[in-house]
VEXLUMSE-374540 format. One record per residue (C-alpha): residue in three letters; residue number from 1; x, y, z. Coordinates in nm, 3 decimals. Layout:
<pt><type>ALA</type><seq>NUM</seq><xx>X</xx><yy>Y</yy><zz>Z</zz></pt>
...
# end
This chain:
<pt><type>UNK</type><seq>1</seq><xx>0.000</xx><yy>0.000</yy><zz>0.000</zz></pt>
<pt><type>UNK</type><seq>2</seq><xx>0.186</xx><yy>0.349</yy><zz>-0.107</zz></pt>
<pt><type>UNK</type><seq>3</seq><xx>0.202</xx><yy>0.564</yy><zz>0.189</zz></pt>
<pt><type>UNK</type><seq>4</seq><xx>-0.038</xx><yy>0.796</yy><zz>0.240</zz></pt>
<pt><type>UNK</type><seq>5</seq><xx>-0.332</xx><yy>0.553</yy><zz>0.074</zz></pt>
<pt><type>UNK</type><seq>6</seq><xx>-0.687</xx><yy>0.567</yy><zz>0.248</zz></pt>
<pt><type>UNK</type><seq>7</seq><xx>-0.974</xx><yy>0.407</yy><zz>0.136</zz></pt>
<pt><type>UNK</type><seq>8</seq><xx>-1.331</xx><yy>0.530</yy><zz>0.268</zz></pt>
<pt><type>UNK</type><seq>9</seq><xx>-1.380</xx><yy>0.477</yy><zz>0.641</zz></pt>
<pt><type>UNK</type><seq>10</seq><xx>-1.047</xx><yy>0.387</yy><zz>0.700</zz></pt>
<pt><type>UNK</type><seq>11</seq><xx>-0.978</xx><yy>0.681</yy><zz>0.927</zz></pt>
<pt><type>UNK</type><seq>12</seq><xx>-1.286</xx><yy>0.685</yy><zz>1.070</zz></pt>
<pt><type>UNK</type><seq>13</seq><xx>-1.219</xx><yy>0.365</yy><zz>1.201</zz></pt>
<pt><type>UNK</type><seq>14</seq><xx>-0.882</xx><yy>0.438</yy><zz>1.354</zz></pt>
<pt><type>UNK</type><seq>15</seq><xx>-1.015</xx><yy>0.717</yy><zz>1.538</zz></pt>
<pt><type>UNK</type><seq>16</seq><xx>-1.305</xx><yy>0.580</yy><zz>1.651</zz></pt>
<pt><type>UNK</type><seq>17</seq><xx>-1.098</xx><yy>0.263</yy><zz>1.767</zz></pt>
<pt><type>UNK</type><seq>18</seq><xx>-0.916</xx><yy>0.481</yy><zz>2.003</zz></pt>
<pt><type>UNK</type><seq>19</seq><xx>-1.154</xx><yy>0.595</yy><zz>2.160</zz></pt>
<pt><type>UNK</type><seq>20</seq><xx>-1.318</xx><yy>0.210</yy><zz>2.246</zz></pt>
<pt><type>UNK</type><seq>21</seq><xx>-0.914</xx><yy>0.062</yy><zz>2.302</zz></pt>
<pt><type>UNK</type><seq>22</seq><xx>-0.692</xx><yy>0.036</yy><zz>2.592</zz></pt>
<pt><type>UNK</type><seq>23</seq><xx>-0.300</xx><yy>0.093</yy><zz>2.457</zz></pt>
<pt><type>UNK</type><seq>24</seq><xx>-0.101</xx><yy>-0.225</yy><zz>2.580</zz></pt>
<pt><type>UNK</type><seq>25</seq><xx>0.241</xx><yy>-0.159</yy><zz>2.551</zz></pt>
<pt><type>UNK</type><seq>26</seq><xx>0.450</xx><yy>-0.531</yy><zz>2.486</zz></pt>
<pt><type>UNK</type><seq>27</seq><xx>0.844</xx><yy>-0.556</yy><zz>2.518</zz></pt>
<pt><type>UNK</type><seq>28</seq><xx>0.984</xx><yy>-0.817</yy><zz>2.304</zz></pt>
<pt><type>UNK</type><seq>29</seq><xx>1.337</xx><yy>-0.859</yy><zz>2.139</zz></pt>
<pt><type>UNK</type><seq>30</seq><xx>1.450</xx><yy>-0.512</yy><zz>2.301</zz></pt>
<pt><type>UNK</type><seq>31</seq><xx>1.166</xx><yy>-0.332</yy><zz>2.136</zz></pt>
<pt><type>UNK</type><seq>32</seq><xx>0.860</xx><yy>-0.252</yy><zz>2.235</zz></pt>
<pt><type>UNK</type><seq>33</seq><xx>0.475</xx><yy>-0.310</yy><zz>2.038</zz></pt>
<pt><type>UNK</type><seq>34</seq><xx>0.158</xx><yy>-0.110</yy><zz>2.114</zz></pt>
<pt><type>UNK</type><seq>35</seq><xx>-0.143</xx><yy>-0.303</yy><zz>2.096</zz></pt>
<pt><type>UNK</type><seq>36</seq><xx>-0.461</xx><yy>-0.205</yy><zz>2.166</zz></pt>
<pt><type>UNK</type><seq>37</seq><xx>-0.730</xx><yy>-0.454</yy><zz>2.379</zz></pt>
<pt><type>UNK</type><seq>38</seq><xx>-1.061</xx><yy>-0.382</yy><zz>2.285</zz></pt>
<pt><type>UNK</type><seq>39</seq><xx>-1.310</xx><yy>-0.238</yy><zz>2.541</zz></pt>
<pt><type>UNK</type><seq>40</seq><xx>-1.609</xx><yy>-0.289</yy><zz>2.388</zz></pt>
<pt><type>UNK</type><seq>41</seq><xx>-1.709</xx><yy>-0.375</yy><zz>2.048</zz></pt>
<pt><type>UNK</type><seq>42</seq><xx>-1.824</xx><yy>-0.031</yy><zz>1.862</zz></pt>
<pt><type>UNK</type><seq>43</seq><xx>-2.093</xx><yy>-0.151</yy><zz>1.647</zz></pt>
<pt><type>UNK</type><seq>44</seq><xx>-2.163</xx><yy>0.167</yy><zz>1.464</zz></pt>
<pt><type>UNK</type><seq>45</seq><xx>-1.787</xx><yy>0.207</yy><zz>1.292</zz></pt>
<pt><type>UNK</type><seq>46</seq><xx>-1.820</xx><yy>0.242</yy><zz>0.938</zz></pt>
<pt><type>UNK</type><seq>47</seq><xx>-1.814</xx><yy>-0.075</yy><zz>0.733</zz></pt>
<pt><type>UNK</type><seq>48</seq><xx>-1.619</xx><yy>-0.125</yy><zz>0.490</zz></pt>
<pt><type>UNK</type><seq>49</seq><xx>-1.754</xx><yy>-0.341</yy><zz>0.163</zz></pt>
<pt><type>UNK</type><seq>50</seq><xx>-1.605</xx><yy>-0.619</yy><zz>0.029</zz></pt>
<pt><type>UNK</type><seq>51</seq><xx>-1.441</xx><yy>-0.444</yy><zz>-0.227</zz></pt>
<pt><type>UNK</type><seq>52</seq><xx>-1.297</xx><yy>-0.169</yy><zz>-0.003</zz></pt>
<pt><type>UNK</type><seq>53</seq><xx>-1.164</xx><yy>-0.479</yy><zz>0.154</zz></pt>
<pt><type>UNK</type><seq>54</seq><xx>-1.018</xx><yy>-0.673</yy><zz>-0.174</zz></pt>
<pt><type>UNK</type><seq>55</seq><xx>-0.856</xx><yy>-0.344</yy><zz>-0.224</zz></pt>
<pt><type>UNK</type><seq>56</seq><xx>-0.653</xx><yy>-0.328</yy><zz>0.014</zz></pt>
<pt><type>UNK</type><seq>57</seq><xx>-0.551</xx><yy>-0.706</yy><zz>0.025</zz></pt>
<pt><type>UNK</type><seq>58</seq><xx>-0.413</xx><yy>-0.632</yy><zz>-0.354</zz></pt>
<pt><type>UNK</type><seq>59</seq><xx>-0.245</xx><yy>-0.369</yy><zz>-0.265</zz></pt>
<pt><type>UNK</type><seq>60</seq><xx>0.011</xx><yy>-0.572</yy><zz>-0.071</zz></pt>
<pt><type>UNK</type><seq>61</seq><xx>0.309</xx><yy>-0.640</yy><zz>-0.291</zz></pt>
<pt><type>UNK</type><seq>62</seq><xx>0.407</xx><yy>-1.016</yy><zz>-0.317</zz></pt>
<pt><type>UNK</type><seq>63</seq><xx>0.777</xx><yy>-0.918</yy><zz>-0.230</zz></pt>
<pt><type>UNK</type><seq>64</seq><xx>0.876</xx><yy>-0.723</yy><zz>0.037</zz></pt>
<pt><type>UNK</type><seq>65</seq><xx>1.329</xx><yy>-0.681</yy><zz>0.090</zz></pt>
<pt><type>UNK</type><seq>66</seq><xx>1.480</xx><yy>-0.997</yy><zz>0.008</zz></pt>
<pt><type>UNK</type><seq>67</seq><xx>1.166</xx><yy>-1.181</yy><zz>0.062</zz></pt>
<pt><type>UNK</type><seq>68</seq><xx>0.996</xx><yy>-1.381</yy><zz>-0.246</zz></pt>
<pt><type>UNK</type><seq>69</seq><xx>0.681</xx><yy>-1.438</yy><zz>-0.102</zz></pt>
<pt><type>UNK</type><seq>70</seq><xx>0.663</xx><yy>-1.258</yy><zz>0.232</zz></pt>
<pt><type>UNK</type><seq>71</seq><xx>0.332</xx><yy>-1.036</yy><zz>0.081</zz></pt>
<pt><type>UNK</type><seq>72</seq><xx>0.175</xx><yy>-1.360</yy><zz>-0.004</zz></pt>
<pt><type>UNK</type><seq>73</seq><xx>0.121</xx><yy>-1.453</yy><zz>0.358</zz></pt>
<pt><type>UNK</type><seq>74</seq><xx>-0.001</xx><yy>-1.095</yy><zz>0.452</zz></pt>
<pt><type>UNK</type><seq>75</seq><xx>-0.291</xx><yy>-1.158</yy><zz>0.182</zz></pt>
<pt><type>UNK</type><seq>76</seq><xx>-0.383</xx><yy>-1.454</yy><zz>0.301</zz></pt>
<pt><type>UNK</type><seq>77</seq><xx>-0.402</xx><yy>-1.404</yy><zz>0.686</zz></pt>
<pt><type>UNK</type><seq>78</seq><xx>-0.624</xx><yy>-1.125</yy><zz>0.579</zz></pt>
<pt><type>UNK</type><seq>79</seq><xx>-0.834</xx><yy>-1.282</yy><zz>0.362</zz></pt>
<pt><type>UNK</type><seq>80</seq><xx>-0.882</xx><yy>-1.530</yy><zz>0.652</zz></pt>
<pt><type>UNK</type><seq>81</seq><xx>-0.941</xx><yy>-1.268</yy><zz>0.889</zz></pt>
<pt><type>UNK</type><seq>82</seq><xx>-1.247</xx><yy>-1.166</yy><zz>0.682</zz></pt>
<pt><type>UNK</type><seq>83</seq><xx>-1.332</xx><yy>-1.473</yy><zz>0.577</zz></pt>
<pt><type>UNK</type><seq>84</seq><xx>-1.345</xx><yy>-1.684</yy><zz>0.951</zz></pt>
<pt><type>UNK</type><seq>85</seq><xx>-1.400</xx><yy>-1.391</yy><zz>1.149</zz></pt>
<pt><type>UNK</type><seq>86</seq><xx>-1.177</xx><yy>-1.545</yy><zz>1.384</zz></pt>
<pt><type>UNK</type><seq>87</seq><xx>-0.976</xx><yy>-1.342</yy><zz>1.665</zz></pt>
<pt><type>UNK</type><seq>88</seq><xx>-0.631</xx><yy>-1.308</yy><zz>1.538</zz></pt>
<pt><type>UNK</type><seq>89</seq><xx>-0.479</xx><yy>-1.581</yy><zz>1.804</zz></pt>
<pt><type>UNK</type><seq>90</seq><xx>-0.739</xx><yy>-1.821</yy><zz>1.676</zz></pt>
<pt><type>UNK</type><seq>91</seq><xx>-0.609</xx><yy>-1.791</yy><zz>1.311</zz></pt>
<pt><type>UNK</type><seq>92</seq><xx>-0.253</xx><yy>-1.807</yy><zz>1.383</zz></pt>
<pt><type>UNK</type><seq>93</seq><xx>-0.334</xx><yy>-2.210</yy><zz>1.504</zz></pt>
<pt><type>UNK</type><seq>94</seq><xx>-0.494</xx><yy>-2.325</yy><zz>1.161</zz></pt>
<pt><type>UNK</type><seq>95</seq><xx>-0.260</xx><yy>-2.545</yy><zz>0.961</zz></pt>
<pt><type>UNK</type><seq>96</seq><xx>-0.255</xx><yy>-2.662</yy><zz>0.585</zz></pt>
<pt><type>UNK</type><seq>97</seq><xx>-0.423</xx><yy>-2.978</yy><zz>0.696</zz></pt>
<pt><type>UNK</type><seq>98</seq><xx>-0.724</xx><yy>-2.832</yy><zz>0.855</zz></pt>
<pt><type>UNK</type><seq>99</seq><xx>-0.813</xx><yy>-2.664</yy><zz>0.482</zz></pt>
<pt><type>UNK</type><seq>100</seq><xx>-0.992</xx><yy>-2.907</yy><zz>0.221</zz></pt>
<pt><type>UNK</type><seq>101</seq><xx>-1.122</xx><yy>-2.753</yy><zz>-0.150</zz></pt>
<pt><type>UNK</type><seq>102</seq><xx>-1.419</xx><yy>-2.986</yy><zz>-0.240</zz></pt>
<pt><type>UNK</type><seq>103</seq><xx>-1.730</xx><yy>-3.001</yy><zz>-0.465</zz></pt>
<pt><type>UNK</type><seq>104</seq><xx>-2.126</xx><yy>-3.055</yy><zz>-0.373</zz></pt>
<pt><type>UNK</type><seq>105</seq><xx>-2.180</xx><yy>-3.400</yy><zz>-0.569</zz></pt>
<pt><type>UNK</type><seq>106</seq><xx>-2.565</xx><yy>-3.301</yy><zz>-0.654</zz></pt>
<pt><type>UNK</type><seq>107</seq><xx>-2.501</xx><yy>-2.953</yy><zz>-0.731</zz></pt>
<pt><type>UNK</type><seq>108</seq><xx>-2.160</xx><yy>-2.905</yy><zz>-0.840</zz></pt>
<pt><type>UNK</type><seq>109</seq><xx>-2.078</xx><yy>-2.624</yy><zz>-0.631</zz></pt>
<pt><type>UNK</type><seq>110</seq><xx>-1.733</xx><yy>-2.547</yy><zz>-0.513</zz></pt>
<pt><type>UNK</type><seq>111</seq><xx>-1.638</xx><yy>-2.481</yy><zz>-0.153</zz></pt>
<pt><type>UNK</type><seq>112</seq><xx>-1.365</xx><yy>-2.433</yy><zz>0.071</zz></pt>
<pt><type>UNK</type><seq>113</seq><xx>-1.421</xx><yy>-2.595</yy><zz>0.417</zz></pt>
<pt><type>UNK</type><seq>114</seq><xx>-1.217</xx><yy>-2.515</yy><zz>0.748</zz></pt>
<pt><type>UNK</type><seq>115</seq><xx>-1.208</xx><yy>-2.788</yy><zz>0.997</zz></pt>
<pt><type>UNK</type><seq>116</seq><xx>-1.173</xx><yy>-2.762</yy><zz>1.344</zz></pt>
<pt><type>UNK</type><seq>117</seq><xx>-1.100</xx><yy>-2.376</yy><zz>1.397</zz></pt>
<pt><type>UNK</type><seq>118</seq><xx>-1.066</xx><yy>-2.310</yy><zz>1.769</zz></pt>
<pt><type>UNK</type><seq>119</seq><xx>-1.242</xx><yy>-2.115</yy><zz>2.040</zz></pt>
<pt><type>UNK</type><seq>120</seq><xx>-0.972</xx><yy>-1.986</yy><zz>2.262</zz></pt>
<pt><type>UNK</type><seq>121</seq><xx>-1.146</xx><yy>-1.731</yy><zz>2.475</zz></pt>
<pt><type>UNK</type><seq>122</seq><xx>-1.386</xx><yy>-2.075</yy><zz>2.594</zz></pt>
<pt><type>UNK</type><seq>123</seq><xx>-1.186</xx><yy>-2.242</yy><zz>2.912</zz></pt>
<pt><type>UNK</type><seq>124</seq><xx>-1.280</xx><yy>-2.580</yy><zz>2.704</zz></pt>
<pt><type>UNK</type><seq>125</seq><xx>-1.176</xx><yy>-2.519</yy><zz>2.338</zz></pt>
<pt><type>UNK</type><seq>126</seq><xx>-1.460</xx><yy>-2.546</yy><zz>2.134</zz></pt>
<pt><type>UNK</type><seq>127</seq><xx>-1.377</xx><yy>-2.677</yy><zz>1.767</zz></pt>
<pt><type>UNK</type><seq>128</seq><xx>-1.598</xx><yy>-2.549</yy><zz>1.478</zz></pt>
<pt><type>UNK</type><seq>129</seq><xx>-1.584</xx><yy>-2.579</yy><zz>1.128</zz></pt>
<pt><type>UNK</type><seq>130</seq><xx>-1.668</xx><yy>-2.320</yy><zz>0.839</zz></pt>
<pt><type>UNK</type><seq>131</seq><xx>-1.767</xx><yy>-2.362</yy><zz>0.473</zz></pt>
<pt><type>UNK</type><seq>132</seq><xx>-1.709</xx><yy>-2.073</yy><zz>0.212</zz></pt>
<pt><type>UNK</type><seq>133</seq><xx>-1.852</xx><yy>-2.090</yy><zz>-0.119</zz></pt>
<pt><type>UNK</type><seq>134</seq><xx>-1.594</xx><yy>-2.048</yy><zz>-0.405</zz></pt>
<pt><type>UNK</type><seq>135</seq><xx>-1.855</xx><yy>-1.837</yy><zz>-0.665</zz></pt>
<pt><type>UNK</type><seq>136</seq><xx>-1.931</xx><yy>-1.567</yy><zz>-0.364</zz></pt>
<pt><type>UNK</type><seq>137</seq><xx>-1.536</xx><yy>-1.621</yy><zz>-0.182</zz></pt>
<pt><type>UNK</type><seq>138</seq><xx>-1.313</xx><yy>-1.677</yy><zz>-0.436</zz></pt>
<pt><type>UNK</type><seq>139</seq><xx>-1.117</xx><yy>-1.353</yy><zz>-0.440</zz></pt>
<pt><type>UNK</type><seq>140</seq><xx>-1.046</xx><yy>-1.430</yy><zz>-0.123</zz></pt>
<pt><type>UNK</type><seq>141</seq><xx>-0.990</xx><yy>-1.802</yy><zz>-0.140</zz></pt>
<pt><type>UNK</type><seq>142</seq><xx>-0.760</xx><yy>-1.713</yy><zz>-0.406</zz></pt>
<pt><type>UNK</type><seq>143</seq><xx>-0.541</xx><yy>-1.557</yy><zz>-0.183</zz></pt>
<pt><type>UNK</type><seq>144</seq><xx>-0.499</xx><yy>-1.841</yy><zz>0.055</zz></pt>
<pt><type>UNK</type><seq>145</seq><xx>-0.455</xx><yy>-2.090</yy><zz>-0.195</zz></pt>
<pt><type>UNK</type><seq>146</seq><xx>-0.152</xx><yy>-1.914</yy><zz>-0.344</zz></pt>
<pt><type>UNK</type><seq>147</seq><xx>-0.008</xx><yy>-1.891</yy><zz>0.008</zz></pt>
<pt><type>UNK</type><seq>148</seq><xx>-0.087</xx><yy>-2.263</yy><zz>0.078</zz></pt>
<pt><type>UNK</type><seq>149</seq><xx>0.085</xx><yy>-2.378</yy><zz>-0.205</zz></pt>
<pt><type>UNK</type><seq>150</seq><xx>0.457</xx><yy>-2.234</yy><zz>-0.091</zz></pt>
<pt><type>UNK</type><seq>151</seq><xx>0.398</xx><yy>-2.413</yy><zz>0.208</zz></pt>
<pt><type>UNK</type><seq>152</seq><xx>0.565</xx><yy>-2.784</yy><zz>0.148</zz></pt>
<pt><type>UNK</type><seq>153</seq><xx>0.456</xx><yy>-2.969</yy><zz>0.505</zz></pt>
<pt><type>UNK</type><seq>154</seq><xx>0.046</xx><yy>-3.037</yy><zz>0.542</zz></pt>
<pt><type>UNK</type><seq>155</seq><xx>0.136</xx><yy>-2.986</yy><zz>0.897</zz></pt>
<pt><type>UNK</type><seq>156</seq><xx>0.282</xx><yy>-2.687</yy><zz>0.893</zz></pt>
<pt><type>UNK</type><seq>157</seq><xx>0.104</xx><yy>-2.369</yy><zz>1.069</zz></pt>
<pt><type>UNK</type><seq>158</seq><xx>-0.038</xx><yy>-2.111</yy><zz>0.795</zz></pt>
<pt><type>UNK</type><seq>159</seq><xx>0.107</xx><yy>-1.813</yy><zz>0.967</zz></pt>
<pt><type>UNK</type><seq>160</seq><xx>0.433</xx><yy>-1.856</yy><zz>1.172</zz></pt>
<pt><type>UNK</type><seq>161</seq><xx>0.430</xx><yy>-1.544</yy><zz>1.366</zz></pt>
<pt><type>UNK</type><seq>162</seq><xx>0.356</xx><yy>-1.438</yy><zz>1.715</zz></pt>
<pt><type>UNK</type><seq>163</seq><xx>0.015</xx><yy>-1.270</yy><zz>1.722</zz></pt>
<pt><type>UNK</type><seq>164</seq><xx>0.165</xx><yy>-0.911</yy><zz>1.852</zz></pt>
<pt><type>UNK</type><seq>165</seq><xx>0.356</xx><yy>-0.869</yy><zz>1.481</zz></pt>
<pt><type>UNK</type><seq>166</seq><xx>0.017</xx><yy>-0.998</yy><zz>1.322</zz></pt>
<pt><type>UNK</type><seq>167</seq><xx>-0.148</xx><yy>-0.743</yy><zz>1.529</zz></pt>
<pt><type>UNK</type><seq>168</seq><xx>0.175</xx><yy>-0.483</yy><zz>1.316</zz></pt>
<pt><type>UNK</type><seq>169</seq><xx>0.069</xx><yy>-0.623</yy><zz>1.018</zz></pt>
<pt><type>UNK</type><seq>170</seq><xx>-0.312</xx><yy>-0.605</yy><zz>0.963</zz></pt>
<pt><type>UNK</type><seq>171</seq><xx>-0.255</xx><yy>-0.252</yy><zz>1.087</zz></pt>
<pt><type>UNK</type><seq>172</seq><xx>0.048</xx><yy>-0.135</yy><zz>0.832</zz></pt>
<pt><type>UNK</type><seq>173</seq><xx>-0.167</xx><yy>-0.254</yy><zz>0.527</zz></pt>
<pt><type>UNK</type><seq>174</seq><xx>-0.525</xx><yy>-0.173</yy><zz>0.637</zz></pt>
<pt><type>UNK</type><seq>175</seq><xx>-0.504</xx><yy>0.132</yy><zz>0.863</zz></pt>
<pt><type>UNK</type><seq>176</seq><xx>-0.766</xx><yy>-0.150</yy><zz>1.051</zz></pt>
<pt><type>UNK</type><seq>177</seq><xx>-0.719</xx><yy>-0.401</yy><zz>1.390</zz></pt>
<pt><type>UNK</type><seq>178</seq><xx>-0.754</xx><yy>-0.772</yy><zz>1.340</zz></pt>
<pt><type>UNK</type><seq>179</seq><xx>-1.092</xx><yy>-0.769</yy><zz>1.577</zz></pt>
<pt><type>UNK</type><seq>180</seq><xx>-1.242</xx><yy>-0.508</yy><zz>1.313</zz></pt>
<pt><type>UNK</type><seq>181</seq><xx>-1.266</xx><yy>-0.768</yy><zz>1.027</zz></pt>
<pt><type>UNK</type><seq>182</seq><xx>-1.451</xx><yy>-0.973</yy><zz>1.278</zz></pt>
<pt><type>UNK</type><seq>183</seq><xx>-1.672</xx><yy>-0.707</yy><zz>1.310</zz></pt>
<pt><type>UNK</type><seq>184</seq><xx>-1.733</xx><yy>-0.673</yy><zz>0.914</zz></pt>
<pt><type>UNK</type><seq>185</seq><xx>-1.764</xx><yy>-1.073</yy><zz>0.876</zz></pt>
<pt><type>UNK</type><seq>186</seq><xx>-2.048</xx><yy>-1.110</yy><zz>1.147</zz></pt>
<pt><type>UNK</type><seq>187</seq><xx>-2.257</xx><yy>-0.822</yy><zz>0.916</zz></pt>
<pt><type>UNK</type><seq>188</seq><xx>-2.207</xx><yy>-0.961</yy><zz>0.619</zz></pt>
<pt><type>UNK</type><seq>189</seq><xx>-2.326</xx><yy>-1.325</yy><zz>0.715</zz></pt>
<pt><type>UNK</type><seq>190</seq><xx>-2.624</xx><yy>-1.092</yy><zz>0.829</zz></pt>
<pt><type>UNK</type><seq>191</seq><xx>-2.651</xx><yy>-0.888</yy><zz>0.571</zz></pt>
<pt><type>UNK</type><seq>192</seq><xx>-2.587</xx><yy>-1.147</yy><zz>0.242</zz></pt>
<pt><type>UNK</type><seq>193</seq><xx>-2.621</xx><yy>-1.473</yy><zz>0.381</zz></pt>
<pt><type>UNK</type><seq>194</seq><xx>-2.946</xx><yy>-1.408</yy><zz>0.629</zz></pt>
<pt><type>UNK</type><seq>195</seq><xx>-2.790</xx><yy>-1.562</yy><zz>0.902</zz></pt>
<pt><type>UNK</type><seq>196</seq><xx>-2.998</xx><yy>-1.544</yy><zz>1.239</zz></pt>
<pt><type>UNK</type><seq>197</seq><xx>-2.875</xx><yy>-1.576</yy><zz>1.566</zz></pt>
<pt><type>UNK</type><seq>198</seq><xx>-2.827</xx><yy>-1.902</yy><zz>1.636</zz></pt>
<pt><type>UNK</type><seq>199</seq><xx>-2.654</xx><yy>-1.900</yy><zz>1.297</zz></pt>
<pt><type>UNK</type><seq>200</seq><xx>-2.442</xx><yy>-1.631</yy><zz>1.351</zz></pt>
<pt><type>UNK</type><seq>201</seq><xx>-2.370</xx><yy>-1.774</yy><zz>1.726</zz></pt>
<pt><type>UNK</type><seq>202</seq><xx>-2.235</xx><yy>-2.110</yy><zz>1.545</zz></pt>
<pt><type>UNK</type><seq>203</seq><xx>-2.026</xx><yy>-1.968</yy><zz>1.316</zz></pt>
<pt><type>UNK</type><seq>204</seq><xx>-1.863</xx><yy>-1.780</yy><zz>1.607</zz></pt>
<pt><type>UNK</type><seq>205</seq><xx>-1.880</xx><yy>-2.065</yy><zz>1.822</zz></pt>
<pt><type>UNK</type><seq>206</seq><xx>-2.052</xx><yy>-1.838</yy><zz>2.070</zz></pt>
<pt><type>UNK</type><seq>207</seq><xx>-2.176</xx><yy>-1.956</yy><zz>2.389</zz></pt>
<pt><type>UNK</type><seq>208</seq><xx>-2.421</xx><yy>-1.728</yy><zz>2.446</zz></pt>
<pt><type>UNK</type><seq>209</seq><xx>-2.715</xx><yy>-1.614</yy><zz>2.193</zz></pt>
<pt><type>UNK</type><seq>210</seq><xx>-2.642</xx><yy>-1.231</yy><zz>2.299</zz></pt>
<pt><type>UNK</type><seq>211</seq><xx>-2.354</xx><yy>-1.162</yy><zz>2.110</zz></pt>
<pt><type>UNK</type><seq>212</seq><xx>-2.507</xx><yy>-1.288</yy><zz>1.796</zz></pt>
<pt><type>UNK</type><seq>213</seq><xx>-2.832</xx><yy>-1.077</yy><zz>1.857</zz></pt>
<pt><type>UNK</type><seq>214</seq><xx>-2.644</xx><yy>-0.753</yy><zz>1.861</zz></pt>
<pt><type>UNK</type><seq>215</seq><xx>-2.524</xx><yy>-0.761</yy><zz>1.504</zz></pt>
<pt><type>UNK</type><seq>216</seq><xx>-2.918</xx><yy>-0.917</yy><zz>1.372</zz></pt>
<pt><type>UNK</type><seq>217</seq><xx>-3.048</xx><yy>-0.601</yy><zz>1.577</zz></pt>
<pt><type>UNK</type><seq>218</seq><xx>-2.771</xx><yy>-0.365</yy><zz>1.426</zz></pt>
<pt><type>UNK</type><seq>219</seq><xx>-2.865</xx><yy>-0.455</yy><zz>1.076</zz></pt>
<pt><type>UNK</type><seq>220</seq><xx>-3.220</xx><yy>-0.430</yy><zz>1.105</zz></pt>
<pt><type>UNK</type><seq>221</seq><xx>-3.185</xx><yy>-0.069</yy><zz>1.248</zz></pt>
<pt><type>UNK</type><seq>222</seq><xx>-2.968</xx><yy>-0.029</yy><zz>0.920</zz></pt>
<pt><type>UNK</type><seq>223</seq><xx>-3.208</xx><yy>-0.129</yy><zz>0.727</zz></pt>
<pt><type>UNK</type><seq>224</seq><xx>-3.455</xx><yy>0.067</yy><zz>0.901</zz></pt>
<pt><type>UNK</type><seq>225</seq><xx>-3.251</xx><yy>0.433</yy><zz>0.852</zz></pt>
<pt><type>UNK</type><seq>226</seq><xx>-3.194</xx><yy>0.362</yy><zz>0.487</zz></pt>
<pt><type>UNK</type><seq>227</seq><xx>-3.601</xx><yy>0.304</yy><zz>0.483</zz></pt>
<pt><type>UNK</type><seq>228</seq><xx>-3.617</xx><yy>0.658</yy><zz>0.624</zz></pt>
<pt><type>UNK</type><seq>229</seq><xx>-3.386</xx><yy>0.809</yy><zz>0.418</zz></pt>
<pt><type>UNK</type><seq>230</seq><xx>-3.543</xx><yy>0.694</yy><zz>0.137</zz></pt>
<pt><type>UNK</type><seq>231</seq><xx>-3.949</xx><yy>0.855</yy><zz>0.238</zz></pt>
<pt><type>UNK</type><seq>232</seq><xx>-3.729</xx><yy>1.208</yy><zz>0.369</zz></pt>
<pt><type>UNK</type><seq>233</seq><xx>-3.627</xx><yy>1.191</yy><zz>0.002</zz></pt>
<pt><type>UNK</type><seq>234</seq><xx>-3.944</xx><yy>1.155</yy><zz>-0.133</zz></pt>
<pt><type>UNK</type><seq>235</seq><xx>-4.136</xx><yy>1.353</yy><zz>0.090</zz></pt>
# end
């Protein structure tokens, strides 16, 4: 991403993520990393599309120094973090192996499924799994498959880095925190998909149905503005 680069609601996010994060300062390797631990999830941040978000995944260059394929990985963690929704710690465990690219016998359909994704905030790990459907994901599926095919070992972790220089990265190329495409994911399921609440609380792997309602409820008071909008035109 050339320096300087925005892309609509970017900074409105930033700032308004200040104002709902704590600053965590870490010391590692005789350096020290700000991170930011989320208060409380601000629901009414802008929201960036899907495109808004493909464009700044392309942006990332492939090669970055002496590194071949170092931009490769960036795309793909990010495409993941929309994709899964999952907290950043969650997607650094996924390996090659948990990833399978199959077909629907009866209808033909290509899909991308995720096996056993973890729920690390649960003091029992609950596993869940996650399908993607390659005609409405495949920019994004894209991405990860070019990343998953430098990777030599079906064991191998997807992204070996510590989840502080993850939290560096998402940031550099998106101007946006890792929870943030979370926050995006769990509208658009709404949004495009219909998900409900106990939908939306599976594909989190949720234990309670409250943190699923809040995003059905936020939409449908979306919905309801642009409604309004629409008569005030009119009228």
């Amino acid at each position: 991403m050339k320096e300087g680069t925005t892309f609509p609601g970017q900074e409105k996010s930033v700032e308004t993520s200040s104002a709902t994060h704590d600053e965590i300062k870490i010391k590692s390797q005789d350096r020290t990393v700000v991170r930011r631990k989320k208060r409380g999830a601000n629901l009414n941040a802008k929201v960036l599309s899907r495109n808004e978000i493909l464009a700044m995944i392309k942006n990332i260059p492939d090669k970055m120094g002496g590194f071949q394929n170092k931009g490769k990985m960036y795309k793909a963690m990010i495409s993941l973090l929309y994709m899964t929704g999952a907290r950043i710690n969650e997607l650094l465990t996924l390996k090659k192996s948990q990833f399978e690219f199959t077909e629907d016998q009866e209808t033909g359909m290509k899909y991308l499924v995720i096996n056993n994704i973890p729920t690390l905030k649960r003091k029992v790990k609950f596993p869940r799994s996650q399908f993607m459907r390659k005609d409405i994901e495949g920019n994004f599926i894209d991405f990860v498959k070019v990343w998953m095919n430098e990777l030599t070992s079906d064991d191998a972790l997807l992204f070996p880095i510590k989840d502080s220089r993850a939290w560096q990265i998402v940031f550099k190329y998106t101007g946006m925190f890792p929870h943030y495409f979370r926050h995006v994911r769990n509208i658009d399921l709404v949004r495009l998909y219909g998900f409900n609440s106990f939908w939306l609380q599976r594909w989190n792997g949720w234990s309670k149905l409250q943190s699923s309602e809040s995003y059905v409820n936020l939409v449908g008071e979306d919905l309801k503005n642009k409604i309004l909008e629409v008569k005030k035109k009119i009228g």
